[in-house]
C-alpha positions as CSV (number, residue, x, y, z in Angstrom):
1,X,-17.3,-33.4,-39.0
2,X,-16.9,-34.1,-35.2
3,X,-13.3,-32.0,-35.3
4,X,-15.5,-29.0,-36.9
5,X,-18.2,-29.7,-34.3
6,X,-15.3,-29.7,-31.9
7,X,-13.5,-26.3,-32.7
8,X,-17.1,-25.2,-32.7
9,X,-18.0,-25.9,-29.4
10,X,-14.8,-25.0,-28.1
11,X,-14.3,-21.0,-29.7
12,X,-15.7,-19.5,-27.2
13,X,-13.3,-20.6,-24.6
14,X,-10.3,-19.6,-26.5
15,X,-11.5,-15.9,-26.1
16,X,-10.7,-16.4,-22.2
17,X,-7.1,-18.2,-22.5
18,X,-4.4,-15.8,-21.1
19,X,-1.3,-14.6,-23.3
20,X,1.5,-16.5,-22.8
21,X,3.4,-13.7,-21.1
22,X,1.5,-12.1,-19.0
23,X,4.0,-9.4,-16.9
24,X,4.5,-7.7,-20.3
25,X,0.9,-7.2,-22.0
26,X,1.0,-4.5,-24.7
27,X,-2.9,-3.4,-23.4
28,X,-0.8,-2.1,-20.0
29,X,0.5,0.5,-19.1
30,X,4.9,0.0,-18.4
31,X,5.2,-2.4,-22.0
32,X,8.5,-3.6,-22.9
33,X,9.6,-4.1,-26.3
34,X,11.3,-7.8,-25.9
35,X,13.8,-6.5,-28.3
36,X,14.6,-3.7,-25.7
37,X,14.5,-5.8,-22.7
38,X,16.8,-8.2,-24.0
39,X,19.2,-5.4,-25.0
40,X,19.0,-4.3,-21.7
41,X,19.7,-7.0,-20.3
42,X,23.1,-7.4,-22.1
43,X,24.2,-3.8,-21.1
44,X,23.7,-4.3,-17.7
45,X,25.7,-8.2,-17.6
46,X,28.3,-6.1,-19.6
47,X,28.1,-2.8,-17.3
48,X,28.6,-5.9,-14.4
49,X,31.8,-7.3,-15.9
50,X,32.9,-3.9,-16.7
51,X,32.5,-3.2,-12.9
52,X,34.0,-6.3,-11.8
53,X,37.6,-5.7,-14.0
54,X,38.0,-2.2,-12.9
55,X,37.2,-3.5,-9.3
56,X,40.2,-6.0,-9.8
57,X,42.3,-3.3,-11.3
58,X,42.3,-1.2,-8.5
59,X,42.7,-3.7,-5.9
60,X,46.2,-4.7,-8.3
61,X,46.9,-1.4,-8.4
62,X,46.5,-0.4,-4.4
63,X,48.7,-3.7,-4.2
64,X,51.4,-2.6,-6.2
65,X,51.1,1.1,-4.9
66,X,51.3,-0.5,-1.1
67,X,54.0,-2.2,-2.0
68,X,56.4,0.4,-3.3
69,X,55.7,2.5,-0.4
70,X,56.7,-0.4,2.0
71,X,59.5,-0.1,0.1
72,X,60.6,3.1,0.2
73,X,59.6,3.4,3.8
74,X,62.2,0.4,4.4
75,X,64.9,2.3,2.5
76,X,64.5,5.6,4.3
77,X,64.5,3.3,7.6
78,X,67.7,1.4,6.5
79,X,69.2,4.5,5.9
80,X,68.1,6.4,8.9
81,X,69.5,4.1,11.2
82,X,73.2,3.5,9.2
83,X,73.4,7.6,9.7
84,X,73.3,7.5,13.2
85,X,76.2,6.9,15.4
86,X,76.0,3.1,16.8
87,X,74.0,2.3,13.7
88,X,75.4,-0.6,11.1
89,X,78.0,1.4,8.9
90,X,77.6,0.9,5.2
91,X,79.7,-2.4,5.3
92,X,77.3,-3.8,7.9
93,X,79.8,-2.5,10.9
94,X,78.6,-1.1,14.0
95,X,80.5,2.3,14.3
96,X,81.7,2.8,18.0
97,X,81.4,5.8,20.1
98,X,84.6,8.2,20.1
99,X,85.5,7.9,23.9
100,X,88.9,9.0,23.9
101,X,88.0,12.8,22.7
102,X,89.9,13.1,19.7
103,X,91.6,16.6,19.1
104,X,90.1,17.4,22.2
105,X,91.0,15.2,24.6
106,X,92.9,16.9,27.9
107,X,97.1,15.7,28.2
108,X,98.7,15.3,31.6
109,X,99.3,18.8,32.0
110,X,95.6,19.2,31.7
111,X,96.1,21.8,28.2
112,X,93.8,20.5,25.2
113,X,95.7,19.6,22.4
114,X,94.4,22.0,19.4
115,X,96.4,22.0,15.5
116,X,98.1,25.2,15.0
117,X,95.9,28.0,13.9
118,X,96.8,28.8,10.1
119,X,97.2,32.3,8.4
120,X,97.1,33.0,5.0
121,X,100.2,31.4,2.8
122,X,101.5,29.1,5.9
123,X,100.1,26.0,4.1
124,X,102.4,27.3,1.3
125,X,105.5,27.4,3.5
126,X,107.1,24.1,4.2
């Protein structure tokens, strides 16, 4: 009898007890299904992970990309500079200068030395 007396006394102060959550009343205005937060929540952890791999993608793949440019910009250097004269030959030899003049080069009687001009069939003549 004194629990009934109890719960008696004690009814009208229930009426003033707050919900337990109190940011998401359904009497306001902006309610939230829980359901719908919650699945909310999830997409936007997921939409964050999703964010995060392609993030690391791209950094791999600007790596990789870097990379092969360096590369290729090495190779066009390597072979820039084992075209020019004085650069390392193709067997890692420095090619000298010609200083002597080659077919040009003047003889003690100060005439150029030139090959024989050649008409048609003289290379067919021995």
């Amino acid at each position: 009898m004194k629990k009934l007396l109890f719960l008696a006394a004690m009814a009208p102060l229930f009426s003033f007890a707050q919900p337990l959550n109190t940011m998401n009343n359904p009497n306001l205005p902006g309610y939230e299904i829980p359901s719908q937060q919650r699945m909310q929540v999830q997409m936007q952890t997921q939409q964050m992970q999703q964010k995060g791999m392609l993030n690391q993608q791209l950094q791999t793949q600007n790596r990789v990309q870097q990379q092969h440019l360096d590369t290729q910009i090495n190779n066009d250097t390597r072979r820039v500079l084992q075209s020019q004269p004085g650069g390392a030959g193709l067997n890692g030899q420095q090619v000298l200068p010609n200083t002597s003049g080659g077919m040009l080069s003047q003889s003690a009687n100060g005439q150029e030395h030139m090959l024989q001009p050649k008409t048609n069939g003289s290379m067919l003549k021995p």
